[in-house]
C-alpha positions as a Markdown table, in Angstrom:
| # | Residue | x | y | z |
|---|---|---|---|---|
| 1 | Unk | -46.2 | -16.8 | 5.2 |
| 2 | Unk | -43.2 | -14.4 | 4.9 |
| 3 | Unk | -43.5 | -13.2 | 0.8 |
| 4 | Unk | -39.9 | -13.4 | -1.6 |
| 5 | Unk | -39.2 | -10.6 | -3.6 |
| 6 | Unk | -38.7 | -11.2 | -7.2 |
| 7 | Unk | -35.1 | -9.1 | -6.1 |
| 8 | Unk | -34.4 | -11.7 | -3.0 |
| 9 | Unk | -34.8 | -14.6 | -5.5 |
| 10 | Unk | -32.5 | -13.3 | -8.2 |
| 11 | Unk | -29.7 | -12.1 | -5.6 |
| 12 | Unk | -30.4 | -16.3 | -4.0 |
| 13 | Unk | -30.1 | -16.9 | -7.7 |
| 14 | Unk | -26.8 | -15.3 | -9.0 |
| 15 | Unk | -25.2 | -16.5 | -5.3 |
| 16 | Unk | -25.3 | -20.2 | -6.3 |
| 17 | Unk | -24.5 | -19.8 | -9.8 |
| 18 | Unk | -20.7 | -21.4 | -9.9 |
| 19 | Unk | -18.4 | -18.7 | -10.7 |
| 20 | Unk | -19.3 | -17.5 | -7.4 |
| 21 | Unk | -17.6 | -19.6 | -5.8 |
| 22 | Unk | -14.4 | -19.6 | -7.8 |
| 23 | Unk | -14.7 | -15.1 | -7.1 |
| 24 | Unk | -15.4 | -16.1 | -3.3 |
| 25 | Unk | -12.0 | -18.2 | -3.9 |
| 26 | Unk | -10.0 | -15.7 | -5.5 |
| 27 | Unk | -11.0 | -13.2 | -3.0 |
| 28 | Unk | -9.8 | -15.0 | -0.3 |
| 29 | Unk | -6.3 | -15.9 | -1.7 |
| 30 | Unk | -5.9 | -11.7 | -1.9 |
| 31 | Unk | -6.9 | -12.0 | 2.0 |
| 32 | Unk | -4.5 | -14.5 | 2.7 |
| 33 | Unk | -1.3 | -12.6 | 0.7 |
| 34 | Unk | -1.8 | -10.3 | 3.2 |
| 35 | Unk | -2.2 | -11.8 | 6.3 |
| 36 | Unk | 0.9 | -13.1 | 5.4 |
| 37 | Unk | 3.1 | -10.1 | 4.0 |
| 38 | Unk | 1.9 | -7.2 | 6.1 |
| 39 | Unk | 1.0 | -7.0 | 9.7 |
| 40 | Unk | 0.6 | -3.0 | 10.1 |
| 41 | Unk | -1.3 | -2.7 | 6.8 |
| 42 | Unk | -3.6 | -6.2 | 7.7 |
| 43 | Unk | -4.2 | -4.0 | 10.9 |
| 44 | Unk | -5.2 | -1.3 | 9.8 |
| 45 | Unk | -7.2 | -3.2 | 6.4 |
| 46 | Unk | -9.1 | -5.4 | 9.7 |
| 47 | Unk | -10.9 | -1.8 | 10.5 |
| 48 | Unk | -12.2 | -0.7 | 7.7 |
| 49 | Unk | -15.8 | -1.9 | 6.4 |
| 50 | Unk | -16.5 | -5.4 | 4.8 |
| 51 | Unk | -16.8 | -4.6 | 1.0 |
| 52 | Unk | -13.8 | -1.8 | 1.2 |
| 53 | Unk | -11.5 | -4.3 | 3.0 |
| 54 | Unk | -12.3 | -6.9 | -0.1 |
| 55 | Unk | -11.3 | -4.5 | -2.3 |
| 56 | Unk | -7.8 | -2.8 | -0.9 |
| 57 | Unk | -6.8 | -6.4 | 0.2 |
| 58 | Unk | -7.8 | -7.2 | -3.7 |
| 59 | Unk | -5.3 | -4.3 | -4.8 |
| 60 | Unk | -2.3 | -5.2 | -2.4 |
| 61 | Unk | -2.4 | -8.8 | -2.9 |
| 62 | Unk | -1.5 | -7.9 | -6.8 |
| 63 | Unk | 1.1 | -5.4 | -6.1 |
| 64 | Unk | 2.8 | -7.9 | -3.0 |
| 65 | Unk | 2.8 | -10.5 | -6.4 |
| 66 | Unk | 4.5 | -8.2 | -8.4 |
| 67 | Unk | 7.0 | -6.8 | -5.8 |
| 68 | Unk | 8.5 | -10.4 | -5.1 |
| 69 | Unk | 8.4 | -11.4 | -9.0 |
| 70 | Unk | 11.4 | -7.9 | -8.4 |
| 71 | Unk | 12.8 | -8.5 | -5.0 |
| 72 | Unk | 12.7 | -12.7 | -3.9 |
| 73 | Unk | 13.7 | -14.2 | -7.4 |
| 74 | Unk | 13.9 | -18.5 | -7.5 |
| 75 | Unk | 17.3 | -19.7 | -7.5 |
| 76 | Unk | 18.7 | -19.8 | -10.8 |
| 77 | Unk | 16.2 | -17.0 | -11.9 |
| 78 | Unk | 17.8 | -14.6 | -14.5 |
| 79 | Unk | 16.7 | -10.8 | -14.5 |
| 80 | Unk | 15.3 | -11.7 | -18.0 |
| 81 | Unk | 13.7 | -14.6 | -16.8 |
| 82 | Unk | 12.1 | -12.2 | -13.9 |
| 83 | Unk | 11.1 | -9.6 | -16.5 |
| 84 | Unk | 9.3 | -12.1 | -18.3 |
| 85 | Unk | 7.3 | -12.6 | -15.7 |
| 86 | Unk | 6.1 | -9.5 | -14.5 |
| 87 | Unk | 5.4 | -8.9 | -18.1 |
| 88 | Unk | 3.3 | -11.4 | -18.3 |
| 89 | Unk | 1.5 | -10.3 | -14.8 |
| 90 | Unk | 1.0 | -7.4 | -16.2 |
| 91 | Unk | -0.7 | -8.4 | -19.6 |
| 92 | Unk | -2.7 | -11.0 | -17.9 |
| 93 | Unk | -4.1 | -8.2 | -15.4 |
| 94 | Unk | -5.2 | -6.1 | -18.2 |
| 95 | Unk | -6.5 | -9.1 | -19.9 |
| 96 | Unk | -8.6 | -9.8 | -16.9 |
| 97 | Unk | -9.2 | -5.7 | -16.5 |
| 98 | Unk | -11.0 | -5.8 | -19.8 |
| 99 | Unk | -12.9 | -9.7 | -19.5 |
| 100 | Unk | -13.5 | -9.6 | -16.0 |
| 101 | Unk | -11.9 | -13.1 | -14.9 |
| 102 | Unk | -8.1 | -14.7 | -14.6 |
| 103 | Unk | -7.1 | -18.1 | -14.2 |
| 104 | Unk | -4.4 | -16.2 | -11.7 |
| 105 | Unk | -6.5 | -16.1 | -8.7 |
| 106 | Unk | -5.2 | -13.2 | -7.2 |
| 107 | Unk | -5.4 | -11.2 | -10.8 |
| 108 | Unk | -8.9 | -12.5 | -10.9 |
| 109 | Unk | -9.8 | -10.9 | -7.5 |
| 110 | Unk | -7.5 | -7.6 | -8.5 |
| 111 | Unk | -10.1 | -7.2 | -11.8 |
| 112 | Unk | -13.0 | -7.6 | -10.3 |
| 113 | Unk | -11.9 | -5.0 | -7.8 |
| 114 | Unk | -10.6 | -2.5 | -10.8 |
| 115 | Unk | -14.2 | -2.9 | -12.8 |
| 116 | Unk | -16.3 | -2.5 | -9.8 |
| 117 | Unk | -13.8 | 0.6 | -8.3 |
| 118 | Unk | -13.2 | 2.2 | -11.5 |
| 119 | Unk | -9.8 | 1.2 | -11.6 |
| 120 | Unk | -8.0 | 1.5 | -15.0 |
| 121 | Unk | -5.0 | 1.0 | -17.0 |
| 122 | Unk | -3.7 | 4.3 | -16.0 |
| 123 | Unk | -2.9 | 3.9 | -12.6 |
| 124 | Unk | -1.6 | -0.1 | -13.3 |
| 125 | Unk | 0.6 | 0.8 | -16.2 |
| 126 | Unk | 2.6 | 3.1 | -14.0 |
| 127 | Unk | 3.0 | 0.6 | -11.6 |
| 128 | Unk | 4.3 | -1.8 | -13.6 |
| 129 | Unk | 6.3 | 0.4 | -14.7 |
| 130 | Unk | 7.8 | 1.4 | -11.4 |
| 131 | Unk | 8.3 | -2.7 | -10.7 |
| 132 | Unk | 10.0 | -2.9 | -13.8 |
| 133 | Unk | 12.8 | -0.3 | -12.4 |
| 134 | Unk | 14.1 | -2.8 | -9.7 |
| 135 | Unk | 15.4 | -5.2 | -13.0 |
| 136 | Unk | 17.1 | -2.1 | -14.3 |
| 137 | Unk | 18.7 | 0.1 | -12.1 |
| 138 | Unk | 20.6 | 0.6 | -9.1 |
| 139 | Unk | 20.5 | 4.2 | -8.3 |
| 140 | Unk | 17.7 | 7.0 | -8.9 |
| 141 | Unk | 18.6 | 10.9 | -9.0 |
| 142 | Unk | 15.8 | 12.8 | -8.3 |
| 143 | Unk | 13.7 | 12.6 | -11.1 |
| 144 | Unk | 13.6 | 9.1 | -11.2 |
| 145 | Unk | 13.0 | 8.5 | -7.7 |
| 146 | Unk | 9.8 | 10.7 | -8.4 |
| 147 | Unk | 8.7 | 8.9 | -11.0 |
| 148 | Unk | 9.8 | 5.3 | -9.7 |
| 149 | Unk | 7.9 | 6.3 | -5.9 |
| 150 | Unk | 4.8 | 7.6 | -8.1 |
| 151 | Unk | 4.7 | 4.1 | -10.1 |
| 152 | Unk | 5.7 | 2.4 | -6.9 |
| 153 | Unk | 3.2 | 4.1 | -4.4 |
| 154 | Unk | 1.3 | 7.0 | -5.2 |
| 155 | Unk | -0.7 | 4.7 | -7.9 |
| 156 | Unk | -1.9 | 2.3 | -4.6 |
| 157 | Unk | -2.9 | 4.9 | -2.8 |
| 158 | Unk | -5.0 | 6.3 | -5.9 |
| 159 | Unk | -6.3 | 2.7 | -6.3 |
| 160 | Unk | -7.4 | 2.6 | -3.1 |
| 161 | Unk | -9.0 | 5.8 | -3.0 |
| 162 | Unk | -11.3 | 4.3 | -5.8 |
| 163 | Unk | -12.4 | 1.9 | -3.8 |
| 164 | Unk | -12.9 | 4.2 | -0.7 |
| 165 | Unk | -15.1 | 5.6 | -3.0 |
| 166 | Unk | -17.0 | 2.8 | -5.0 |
| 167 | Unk | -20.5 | 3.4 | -3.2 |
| 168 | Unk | -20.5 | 7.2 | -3.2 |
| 169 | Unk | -22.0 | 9.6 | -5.1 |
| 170 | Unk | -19.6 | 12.1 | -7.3 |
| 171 | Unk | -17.0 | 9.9 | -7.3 |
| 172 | Unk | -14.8 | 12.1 | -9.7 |
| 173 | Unk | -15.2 | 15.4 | -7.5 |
| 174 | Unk | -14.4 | 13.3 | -4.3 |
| 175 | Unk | -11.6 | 11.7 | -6.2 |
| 176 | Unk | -9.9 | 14.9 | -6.8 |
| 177 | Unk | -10.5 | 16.5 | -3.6 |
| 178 | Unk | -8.5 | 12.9 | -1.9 |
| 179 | Unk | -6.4 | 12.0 | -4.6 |
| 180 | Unk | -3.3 | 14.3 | -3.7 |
| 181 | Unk | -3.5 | 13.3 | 0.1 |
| 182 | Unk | -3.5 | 9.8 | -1.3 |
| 183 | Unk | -0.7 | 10.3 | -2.8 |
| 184 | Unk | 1.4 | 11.8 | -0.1 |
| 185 | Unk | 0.4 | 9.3 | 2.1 |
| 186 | Unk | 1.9 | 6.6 | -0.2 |
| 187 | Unk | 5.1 | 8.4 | -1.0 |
| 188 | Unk | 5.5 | 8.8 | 2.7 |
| 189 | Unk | 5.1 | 4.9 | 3.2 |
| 190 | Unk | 7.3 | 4.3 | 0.3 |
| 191 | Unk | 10.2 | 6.4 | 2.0 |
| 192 | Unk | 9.6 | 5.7 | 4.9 |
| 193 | Unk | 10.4 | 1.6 | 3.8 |
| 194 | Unk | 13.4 | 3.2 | 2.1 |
| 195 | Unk | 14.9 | 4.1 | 5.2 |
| 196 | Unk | 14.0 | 0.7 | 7.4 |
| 197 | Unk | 15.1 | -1.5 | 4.6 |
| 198 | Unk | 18.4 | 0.5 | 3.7 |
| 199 | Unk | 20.6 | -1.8 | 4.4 |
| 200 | Unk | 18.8 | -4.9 | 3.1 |
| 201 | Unk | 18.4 | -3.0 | -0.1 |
| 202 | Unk | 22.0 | -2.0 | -0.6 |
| 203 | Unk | 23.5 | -5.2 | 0.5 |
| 204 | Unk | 20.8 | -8.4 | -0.8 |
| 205 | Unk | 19.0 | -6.4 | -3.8 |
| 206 | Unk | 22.3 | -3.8 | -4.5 |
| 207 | Unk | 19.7 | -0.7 | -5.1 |
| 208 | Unk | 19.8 | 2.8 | -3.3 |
| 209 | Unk | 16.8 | 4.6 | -3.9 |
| 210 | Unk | 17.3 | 7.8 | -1.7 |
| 211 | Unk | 19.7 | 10.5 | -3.3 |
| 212 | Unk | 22.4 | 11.7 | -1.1 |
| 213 | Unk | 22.5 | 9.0 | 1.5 |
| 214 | Unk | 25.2 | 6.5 | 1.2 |
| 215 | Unk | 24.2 | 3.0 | 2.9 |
| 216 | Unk | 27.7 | 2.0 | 3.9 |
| 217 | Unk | 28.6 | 5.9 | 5.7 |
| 218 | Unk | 25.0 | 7.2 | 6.3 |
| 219 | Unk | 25.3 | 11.2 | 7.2 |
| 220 | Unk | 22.9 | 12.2 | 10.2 |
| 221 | Unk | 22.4 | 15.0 | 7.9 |
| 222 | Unk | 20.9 | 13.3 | 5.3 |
| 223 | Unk | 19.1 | 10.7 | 7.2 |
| 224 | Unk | 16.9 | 13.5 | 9.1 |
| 225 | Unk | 16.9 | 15.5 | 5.5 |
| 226 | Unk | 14.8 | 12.8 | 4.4 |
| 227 | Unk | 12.9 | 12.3 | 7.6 |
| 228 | Unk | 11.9 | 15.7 | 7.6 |
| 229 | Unk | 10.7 | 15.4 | 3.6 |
| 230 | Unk | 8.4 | 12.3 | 5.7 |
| 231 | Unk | 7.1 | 14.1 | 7.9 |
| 232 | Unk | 5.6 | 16.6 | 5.4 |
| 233 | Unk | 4.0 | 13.8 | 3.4 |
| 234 | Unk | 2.7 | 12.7 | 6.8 |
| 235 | Unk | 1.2 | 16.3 | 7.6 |
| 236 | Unk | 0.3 | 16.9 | 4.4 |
| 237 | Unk | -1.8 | 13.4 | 4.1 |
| 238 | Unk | -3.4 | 13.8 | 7.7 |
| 239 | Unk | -5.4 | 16.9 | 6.4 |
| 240 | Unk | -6.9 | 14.7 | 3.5 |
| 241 | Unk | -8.3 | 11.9 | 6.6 |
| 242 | Unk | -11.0 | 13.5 | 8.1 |
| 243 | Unk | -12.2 | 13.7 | 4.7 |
| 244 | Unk | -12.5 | 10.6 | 3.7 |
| 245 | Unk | -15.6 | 8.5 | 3.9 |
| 246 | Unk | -15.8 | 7.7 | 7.6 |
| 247 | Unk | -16.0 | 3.8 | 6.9 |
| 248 | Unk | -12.5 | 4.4 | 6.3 |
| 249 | Unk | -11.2 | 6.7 | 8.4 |
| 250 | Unk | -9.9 | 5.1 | 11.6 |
| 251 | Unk | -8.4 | 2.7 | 9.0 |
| 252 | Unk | -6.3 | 4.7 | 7.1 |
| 253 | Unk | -5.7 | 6.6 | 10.3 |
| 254 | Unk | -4.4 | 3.8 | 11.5 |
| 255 | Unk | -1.8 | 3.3 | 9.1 |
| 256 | Unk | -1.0 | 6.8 | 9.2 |
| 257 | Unk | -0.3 | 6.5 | 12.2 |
| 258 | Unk | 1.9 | 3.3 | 12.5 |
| 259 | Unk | 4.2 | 4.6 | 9.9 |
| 260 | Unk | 4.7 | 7.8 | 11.6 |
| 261 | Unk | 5.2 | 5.9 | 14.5 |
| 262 | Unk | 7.9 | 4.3 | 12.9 |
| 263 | Unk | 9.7 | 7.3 | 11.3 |
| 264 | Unk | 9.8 | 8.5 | 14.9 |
| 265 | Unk | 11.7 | 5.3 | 15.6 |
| 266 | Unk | 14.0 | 6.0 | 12.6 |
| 267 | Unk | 14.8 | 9.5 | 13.4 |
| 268 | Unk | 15.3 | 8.1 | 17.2 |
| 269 | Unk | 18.2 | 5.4 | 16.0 |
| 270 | Unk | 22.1 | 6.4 | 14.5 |
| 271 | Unk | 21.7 | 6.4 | 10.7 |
| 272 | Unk | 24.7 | 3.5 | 10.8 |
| 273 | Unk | 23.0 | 1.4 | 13.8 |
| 274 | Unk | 19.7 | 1.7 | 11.1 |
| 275 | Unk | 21.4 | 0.3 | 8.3 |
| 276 | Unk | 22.4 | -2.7 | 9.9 |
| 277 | Unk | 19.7 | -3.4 | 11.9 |
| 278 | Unk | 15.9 | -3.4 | 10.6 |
| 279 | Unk | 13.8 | -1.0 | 13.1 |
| 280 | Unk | 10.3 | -2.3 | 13.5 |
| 281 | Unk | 7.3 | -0.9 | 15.7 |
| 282 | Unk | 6.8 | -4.0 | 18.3 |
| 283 | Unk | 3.3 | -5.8 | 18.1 |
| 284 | Unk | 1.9 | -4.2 | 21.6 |
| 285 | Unk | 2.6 | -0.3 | 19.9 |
| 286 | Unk | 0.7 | -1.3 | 16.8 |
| 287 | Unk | -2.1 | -2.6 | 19.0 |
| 288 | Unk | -1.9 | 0.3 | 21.1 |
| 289 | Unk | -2.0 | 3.2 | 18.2 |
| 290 | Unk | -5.2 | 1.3 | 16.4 |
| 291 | Unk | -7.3 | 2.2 | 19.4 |
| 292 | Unk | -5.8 | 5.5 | 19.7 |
| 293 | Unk | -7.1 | 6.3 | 16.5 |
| 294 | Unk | -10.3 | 4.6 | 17.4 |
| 295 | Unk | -10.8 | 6.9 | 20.0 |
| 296 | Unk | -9.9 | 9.7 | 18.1 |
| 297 | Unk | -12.6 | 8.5 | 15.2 |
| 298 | Unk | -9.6 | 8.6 | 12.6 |
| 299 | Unk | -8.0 | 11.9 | 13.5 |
| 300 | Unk | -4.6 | 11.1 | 13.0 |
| 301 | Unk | -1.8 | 12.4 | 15.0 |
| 302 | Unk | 0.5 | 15.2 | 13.5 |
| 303 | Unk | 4.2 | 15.2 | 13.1 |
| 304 | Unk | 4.5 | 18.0 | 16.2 |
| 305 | Unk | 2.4 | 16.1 | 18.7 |
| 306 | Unk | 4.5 | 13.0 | 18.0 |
| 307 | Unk | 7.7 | 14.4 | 18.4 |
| 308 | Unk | 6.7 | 16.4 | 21.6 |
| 309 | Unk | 5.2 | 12.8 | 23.1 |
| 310 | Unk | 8.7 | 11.1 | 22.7 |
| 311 | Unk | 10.2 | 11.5 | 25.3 |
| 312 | Unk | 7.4 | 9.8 | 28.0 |
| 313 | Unk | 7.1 | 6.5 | 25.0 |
| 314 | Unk | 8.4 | 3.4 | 25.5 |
């Protein structure tokens, strides 16, 4: 007769105690936000390993929340009324940071994610922040855009780095050696949204975020200007992959990758055709650059080798 471990029947134990359940719950409300939000970043979260994806699909269910609290308000909803809410987002996610649970199911998963990841008020509070712009300002000179893209973007990447990092030893030393890679990587998403959504975001939300280019006369000039600044973040983030824990690799690779991919396609389209019409990376691409960086084992591609493979893409 197969013998239980006194371990075995505490782990059988604290499974079936009922607060499980309402964590398992929560968990898979974050899963669902972004299955339903994000198809390149539920790509890329589908390849990375079972207690990591929890975790960064924990983190972006909470900032998708808080983004459309800013950017889809109810009819009838007042700015005021839509600052009140986040406000109160934000001091029920510190609540549930300090006590470990939410009646918010998606804050509930977010905390348990920050207390098991190491997560803290100083990367949240900037992110708020940064969500807090959107109610109060149209325009950004270049200071503010730094600080709104650091709240904005830089602080996911961070979190997620945390919980790249939740199982490994000398987590503060490999935090610092990934944490400004991270951060490039997200400032290179955020821009790179900047420049797909343009026109969306001058003409339904009435915000420019990048300085010197004009969404109703767009100069070439400009637009590759800040393509170029892309392309370093890209470059920049790519030597900061291949050392991350290889659990997560091909996934962030993956991403990597499918944003370059559609910079390319920016810098490829007339600044004024782009600001009309949203460019998008078709379903079969996306498909096609995860298993490229399969194959590659999460070597992402650089900004030279994209560029030089244009011409033969379709």
């Amino acid at each position: 007769m197969a013998m239980t471990s006194t371990a075995d029947r505490a782990a059988d134990t604290d499974a079936a105690l009922p607060y499980r359940h309402y964590d398992a719950v929560a968990e898979q409300s974050a899963a669902l936000v972004i299955r339903s939000y994000s198809s390149s970043f539920g790509l890329a979260s589908r390849l990375l390993t079972a207690s990591v994806r929890r975790d960064v699909h924990n983190i972006y269910a909470l900032v998708r929340v808080a983004d459309e609290i800013v950017d889809a308000p109810r009819p009838g909803q007042s700015v005021e009324q839509r600052r009140m809410a986040l406000d109160a987002l934000e001091a029920e996610t510190h609540s549930a940071m300090a006590s470990g649970s939410s009646t918010n199911l998606v804050v509930h998963a977010f905390a348990r994610t920050a207390r098991r990841t190491g997560i803290d008020s100083a990367l949240t509070t900037p992110f708020f922040a940064s969500m807090r712009t959107d109610l109060d300002r149209a325009g950004h000179d270049a200071d503010s855009l730094a600080t709104y893209i650091y709240g904005s973007a830089e602080v996911v990447g961070l979190m997620c780095v945390h919980a790249f990092l939740a199982d490994e030893p000398h987590r503060k030393a490999r935090y610092d050696q990934l944490a400004p890679g991270a951060r490039r990587l997200g400032a290179a998403f955020q821009k790179i949204n900047f420049l797909r959504d343009i026109g969306d975001d001058s003409n339904e939300l009435g915000r420019r975020y990048l300085v010197g280019l004009d969404p109703e006369r767009p100069s070439a000039q400009a637009w590759h200007g800040w393509l170029d600044d892309i392309d370093r973040d890209l470059d920049c983030a790519a030597q900061t992959i291949p050392l991350l824990p290889s659990g997560t690799r091909v996934a962030v690779c993956t991403a990597h990758d499918l944003f370059a991919e559609l910079a390319d396609r920016l810098r490829a389209t007339a600044p004024e055709v782009a600001c009309r019409q949203r460019v998008r990376v078709p379903g079969p691409v996306k498909a096609r650059i995860a298993g490229a960086a399969a194959l590659r084992r999460g070597l992402p591609r650089r900004s030279g080798s994209r560029r030089s493979g244009q011409a033969g893409r379709s």
